[in-house]
N, C-alpha and C positions, 0 to 999 in steps of 0.2 A: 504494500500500500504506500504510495508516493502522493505525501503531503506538502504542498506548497504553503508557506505562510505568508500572508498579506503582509507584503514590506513598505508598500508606501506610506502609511503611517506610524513604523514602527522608528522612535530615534532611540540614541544611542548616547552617553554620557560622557564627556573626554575621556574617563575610566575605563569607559568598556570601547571606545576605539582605543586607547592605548592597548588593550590586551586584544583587542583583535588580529593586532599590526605586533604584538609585542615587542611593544615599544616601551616608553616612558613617554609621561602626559607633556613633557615640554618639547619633546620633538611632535607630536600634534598641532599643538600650538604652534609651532614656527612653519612646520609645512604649510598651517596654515596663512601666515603672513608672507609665507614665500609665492603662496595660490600654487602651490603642488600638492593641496587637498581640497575636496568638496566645502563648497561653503553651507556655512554654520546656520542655525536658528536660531533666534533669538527667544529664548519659549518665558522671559520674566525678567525683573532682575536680577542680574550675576548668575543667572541660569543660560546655559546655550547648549545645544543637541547639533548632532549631526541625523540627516534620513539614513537609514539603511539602506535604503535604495539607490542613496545616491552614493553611498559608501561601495557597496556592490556594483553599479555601472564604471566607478571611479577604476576599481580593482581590475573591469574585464578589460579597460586600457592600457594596466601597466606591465611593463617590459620585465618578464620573468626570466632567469638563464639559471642553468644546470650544469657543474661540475661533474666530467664524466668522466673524469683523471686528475690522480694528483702526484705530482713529482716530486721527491724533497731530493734533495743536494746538497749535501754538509760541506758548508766552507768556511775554514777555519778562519777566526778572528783575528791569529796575527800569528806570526812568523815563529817558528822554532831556530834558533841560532845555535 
């Protein structure tokens, strides 16, 4: 059974995008003033939300990449004499 949950009026708390993003709330906060995150609601005041919805369209935009090798090479720090 494949439940869809009505997202357009579901927001979301700097909290709970910080831990979606697992992040911390002050890089939210700056994405946000940089406008490399969905803009905000202003639901009161010193109250602000993000849509879900627009957190998830924001997401289907961004540029994912994948490690699919990793190489280490020990090089040493400095010289044996």
């Amino acid at each position: 059974m494949n439940v869809q949950l009505p997202t357009k009026n579901l927001f979301l708390t700097v909290e709970q995008g910080a831990a979606r993003y697992n992040v911390s709330k002050d890089s939210i906060w700056r994405w946000k003033r940089e406008g490399r995150f969905p803009a905000a609601v202003v639901v009161g005041p010193n109250s602000t939300r993000w849509r879900l919805s627009n957190l998830i369209e924001h997401e289907s935009k961004m540029m994912v990449c994948f490690a699919t090798t990793l190489e280490w090479k020990c090089q040493p720090s400095f010289s044996a004499s």
